[in-house]
C-alpha positions in Angstrom: 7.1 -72.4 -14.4 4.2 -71.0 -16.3 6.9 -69.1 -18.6 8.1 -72.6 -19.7 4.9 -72.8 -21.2 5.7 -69.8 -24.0 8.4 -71.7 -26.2 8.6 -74.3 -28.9 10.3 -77.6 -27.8 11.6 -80.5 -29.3 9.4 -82.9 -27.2 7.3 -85.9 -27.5 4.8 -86.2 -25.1 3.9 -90.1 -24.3 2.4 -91.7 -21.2 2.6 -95.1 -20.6 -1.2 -97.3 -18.7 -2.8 -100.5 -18.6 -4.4 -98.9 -21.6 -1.0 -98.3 -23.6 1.6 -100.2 -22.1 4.7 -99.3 -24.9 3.3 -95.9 -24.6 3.9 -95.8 -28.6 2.3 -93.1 -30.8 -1.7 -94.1 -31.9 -1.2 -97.4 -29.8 -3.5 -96.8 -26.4 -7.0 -97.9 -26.0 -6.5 -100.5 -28.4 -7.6 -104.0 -26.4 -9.7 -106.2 -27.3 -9.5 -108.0 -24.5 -8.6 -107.1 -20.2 -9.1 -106.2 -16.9 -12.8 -104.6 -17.9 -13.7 -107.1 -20.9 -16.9 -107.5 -18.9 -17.9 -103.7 -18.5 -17.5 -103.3 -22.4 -18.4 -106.2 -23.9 -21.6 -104.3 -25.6 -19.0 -101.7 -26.5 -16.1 -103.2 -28.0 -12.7 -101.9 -28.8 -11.7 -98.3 -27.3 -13.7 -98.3 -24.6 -12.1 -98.8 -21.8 -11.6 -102.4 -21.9 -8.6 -102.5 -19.6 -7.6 -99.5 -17.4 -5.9 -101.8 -14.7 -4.0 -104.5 -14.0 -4.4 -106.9 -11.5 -1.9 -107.5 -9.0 -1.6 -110.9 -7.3 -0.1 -112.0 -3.9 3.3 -112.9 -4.1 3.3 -111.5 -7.5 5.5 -108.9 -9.3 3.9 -106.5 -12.0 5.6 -104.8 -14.4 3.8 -101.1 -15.3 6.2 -100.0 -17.9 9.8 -101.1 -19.4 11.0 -98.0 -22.2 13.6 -97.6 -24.0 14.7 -94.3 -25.0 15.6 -91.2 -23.8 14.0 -88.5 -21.9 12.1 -88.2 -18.3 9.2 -89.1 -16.2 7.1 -86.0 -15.4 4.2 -87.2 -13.3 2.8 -90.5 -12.1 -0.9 -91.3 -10.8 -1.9 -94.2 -9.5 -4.2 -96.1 -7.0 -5.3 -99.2 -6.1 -8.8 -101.0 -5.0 -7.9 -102.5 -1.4 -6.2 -100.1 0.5 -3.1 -102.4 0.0 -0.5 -99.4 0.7 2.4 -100.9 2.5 1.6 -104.4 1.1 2.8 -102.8 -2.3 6.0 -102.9 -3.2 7.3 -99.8 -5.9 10.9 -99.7 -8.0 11.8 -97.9 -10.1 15.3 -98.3 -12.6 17.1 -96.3 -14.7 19.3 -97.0 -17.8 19.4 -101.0 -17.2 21.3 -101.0 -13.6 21.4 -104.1 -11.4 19.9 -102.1 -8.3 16.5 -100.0 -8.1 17.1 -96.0 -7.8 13.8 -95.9 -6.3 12.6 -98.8 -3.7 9.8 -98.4 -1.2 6.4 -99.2 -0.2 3.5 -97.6 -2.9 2.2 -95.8 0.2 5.4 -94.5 1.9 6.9 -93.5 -1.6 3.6 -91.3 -1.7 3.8 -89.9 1.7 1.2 -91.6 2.9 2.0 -94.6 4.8 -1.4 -95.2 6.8 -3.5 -95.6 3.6 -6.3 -96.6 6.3 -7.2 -93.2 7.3 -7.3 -90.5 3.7 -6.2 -87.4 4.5 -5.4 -84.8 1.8 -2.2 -84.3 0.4 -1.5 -80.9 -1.3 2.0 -80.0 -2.3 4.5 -79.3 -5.5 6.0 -82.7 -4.8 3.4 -84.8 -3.9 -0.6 -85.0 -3.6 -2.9 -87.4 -2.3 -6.6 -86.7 -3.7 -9.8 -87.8 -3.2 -10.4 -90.7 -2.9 -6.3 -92.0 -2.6 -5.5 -90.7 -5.7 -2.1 -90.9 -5.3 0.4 -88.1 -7.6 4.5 -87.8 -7.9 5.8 -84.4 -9.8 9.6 -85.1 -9.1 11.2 -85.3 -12.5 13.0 -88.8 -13.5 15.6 -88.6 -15.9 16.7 -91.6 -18.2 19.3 -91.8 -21.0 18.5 -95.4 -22.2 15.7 -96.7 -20.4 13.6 -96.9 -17.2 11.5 -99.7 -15.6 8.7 -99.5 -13.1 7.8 -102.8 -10.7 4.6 -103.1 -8.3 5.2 -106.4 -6.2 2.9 -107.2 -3.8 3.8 -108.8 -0.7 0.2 -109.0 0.8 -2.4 -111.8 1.1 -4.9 -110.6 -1.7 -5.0 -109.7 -4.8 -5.9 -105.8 -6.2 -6.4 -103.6 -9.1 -3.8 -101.4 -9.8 -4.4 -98.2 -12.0 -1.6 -96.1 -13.0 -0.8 -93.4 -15.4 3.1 -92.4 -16.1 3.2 -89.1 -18.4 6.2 -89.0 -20.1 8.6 -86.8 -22.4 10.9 -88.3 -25.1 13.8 -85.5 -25.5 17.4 -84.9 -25.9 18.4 -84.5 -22.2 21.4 -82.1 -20.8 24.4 -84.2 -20.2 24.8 -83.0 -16.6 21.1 -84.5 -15.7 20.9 -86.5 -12.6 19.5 -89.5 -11.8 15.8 -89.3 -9.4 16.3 -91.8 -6.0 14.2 -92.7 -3.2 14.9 -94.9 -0.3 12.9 -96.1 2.6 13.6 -97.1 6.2 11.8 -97.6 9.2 12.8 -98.7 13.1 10.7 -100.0 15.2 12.0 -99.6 18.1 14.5 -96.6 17.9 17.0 -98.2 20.0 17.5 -95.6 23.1 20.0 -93.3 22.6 20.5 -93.6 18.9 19.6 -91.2 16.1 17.5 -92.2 13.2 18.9 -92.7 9.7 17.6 -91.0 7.4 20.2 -91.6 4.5 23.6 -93.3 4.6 26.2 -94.2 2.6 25.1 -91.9 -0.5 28.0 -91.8 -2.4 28.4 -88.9 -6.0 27.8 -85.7 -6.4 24.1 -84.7 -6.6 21.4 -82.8 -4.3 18.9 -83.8 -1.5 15.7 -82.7 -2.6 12.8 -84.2 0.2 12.0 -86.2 3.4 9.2 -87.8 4.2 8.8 -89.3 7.6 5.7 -91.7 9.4 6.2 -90.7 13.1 4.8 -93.3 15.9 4.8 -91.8 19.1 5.2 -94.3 22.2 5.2 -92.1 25.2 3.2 -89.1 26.6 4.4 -85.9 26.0 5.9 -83.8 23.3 8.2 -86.3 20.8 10.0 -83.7 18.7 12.8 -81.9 20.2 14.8 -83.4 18.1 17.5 -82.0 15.4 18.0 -83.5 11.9 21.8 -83.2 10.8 23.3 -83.2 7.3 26.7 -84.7 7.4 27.8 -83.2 4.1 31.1 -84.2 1.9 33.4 -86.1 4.5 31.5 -84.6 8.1 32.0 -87.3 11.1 31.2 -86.4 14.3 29.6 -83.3 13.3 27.4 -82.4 10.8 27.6 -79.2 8.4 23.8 -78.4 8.9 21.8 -78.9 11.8 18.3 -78.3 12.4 16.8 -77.0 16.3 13.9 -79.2 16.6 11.5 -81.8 14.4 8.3 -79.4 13.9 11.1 -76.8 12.8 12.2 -79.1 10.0 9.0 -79.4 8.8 8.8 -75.4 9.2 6.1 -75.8 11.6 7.0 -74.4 15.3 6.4 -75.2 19.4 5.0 -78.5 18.5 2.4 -78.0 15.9 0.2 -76.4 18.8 -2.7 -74.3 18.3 -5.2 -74.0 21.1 -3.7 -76.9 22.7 -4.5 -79.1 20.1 -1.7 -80.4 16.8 -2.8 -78.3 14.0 -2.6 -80.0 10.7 -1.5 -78.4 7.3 -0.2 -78.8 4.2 1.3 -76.6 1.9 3.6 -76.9 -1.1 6.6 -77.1 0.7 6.0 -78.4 3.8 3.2 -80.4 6.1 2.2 -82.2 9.1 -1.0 -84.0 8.8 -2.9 -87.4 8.9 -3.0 -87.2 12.8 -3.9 -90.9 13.4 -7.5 -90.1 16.1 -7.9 -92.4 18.6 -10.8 -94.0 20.3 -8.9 -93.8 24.0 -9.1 -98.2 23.8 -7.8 -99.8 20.6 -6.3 -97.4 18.8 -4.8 -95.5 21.5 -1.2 -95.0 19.6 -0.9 -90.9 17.6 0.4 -91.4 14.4 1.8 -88.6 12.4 3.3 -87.8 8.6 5.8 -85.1 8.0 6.8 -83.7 5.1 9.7 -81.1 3.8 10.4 -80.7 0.0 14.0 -78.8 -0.7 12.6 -77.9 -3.6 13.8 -74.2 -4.0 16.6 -75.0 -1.1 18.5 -78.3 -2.3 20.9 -79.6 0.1 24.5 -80.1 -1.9 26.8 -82.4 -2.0 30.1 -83.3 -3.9 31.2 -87.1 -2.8 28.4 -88.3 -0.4 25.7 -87.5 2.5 24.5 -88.7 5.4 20.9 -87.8 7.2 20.0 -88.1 10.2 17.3 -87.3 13.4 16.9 -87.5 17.0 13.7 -88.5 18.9 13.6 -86.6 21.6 10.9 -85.9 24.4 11.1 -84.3 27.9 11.3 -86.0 31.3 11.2 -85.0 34.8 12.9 -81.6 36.4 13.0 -80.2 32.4 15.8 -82.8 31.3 15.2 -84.4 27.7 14.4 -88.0 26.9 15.2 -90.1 24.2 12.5 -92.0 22.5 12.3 -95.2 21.4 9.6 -94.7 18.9 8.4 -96.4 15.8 10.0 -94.2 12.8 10.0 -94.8 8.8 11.1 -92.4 6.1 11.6 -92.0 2.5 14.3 -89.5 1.6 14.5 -88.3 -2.4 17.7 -87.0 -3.6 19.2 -86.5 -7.6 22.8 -88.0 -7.9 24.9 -88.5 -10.9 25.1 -92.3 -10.0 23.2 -95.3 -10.1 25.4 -97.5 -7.7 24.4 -96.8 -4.2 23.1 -100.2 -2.7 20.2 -99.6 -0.3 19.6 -101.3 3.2 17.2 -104.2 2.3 13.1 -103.3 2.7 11.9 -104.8 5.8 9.4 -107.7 6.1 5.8 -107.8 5.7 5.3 -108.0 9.1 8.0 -105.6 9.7 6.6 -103.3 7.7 3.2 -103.5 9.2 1.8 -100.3 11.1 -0.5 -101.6 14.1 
C-alpha cells in the first residue's frame, strides 16, 4: 500500500466527531458550548469543548449522517463504562430501509468481553490501550451513509468517536461494506453454527470474528467451517479441518500445554478469559481470520457455517452445546439482505 502513497488524487479528506459533526471544510472545533463546557470554560472556543457525546439508556445517538459520495477509511472510538455489548452500532448506506452493518460496539470490534483488555493487533482491526477501539475495512457510499450508537444498557456513557473519511468519485463496480452478528447460547446438540445465511448478490467474504464459550472439559475445536458457495446444499464448496485451523493456528493453540495467545494481521486467538477455579470458572476465547488477501467469492449468495465439536470416550467426537457469537464482514453489490433480529439485552449478556 505504501506505493498508493506516490500519486496525486482527486480526494477530499474529511472526518466526521463530536467536535465536527457535518465533517464540513473549516467547521470542527467550533463549540461554544458541550460535553466538556466545564473543562474549558477558562479557555473558550477551540479548545476542546466537546469531544464526546453522551449516550443515554434507552437512547439512540446519531454520530454522523453525510451526504455525498466517497468511503469511510477508518473509525476510532471508545467509551467511558465498559458498556461494550450494551452498545448498539449501525451502520447505512445510500438511504436503505435496513442497516448494512448491525451489531454490538464490542463484537463489531472483536472484542466482545470489553471486561478483560487484551490487545488487538491486525490490518482489520486493533484494540489499543486503554480500549481504543480501530476498524480499517473500507465503506463505500454513493449518496450517503449514517452511523447509530443505541444503547440498550442501564446507564448512561461518553461516547468518543472519530470517522476519517474521503469525498471521491468512486468505481462503479464498488461494493457495499456489511457486518452481521449472531450468537447461540446454547448450540443446540447436533447442529452447526450459522455463521451467515441467506446472503443473497454477488460480492466477497472478507472476515470472521467469533466469541467462543466453552461448556465442557476438553478440547472444543474439532470442528470444520464450510462455505456453501453459489447454490451448494448439502455440501459445501470449501471446507475447513478443524477450528484452530481456520484461525491458522494448529493442535489446539497448545504450547507447553498451555493455549498460546497471538495476534497477527491476519489472524488471532487471544483474550483467554482466566479463571479464579470458583466464580469465573467458564474459558472464554476470541477468534479472528481476516480474508483479506484470500476473499471468499461468490456470484448469487453464501452460506457460513461451523461445528462445535469436542472428544468423548473410546476417541469418538462430541458435539457441543456451547455458547457461540460471531460477526462475519463481507462486500456485496446489495443493500437488501434482511438480518436475523439482534438478540436481547439479556440475551446478549456474557456471564
Amino acid at each position: 500500500m505504501l506505493n498508493n502513497l506516490t500519486t496525486k488524487k482527486d480526494i477530499r479528506t474529511f472526518s466526521v466527531s463530536p467536535e465536527n459533526l457535518t465533517g464540513e471544510k473549516g467547521k470542527g472545533g467550533m463549540a461554544i458550548e458541550g460535553s466538556a463546557s466545564a473543562c474549558a470554560r477558562e479557555l473558550g472556543q477551540g479548545w476542546k469543548v466537546n469531544p464526546f457525546l453522551v449516550s443515554h439508556p434507552g437512547e439512540t445517538i446519531v454520530l454522523a449522517d453525510i451526504k455525498g459520495q466517497g468511503a469511510i477509511k477508518h473509525i476510532w472510538i471508545t467509551d467511558n463504562t465498559k458498556a461494550g455489548r450494551l452498545l448498539i452500532l449501525r451502520i447505512w448506506f445510500d438511504g436503505q430501509k435496513n442497516p448494512a452493518v448491525e451489531a454490538p460496539l464490542s463484537d463489531f470490534f472483536a472484542n466482545a468481553d470489553h471486561t478483560e483488555y487484551r490487545q488487538l493487533s491486525s490490518l482489520a482491526m486493533c484494540a489499543n490501550p486503554g480500549r481504543g477501539l480501530n476498524c480499517y475495512f473500507e465503506m463505500p457510499y454513493f449518496e450517503s451513509f449514517r452511523v447509530e450508537i443505541e444503547n440498550i444498557g442501564a446507564d448512561s456513557c461518553n461516547i468518543y468517536y472519530q470517522i476519517d473519511c474521503e469525498e471521491k468519485v468512486l468505481p462503479s463496480d464498488s461494493l457495499y461494506f456489511h457486518a452481521q452478528f449472531r450468537r447461540v447460547n446454547p448450540l443446540p446438540y447436533k447442529e452447526p453454527y450459522v455463521i451467515l445465511d441467506n446472503i443473497k448478490g454477488n460480492g466477497h467474504y472478507v472476515g470472521t470474528y467469533m466469541h467462543w464459550g466453552v461448556k465442557n472439559n476438553g478440547w472444543w475445536g474439532e470442528g470444520e467451517i464450510k462455505f456453501y458457495i453459489d447454490g451448494d446444499t448439502d455440501f459445501p464448496t470449501i471446507c475447513g479441518t478443524g477450528t484452530e485451523d481456520y484461525f491458522c493456528g494448529a493442535y489446539n493453540f497448545d504450547v507447553g500445554g498451555e493455549y498460546k495467545e497471538f495476534t497477527t494481521p491476519y489472524t488471532g486467538m487471544y483474550k483467554v478469559r482466566h479463571t479464579d477455579g470458583i466464580y469465573r470458572s467458564q474459558r472464554y476465547f476470541n477468534m479472528y481470520r481476516w480474508h483479506i488477501t484470500d476473499p471468499i467469492y461468490f456470484k448469487k449468495d453464501l452460506k457460513v457455517t461451523i461445528q462445535a465439536l469436542g472428544w468423548r470416550s473410546e476417541r469418538r467426537y462430541l458435539p457441543l452445546q456451547d455458547d457461540i457469537s460471531s460477526v462475519a464482514y463481507w462486500y456485496s453489490d446489495t443493500l437488501e439482505d434482511a438480518y436475523p433480529q439482534l438478540p436481547s439485552k439479556n440475551e446478549l449478556e456474557i456471564v
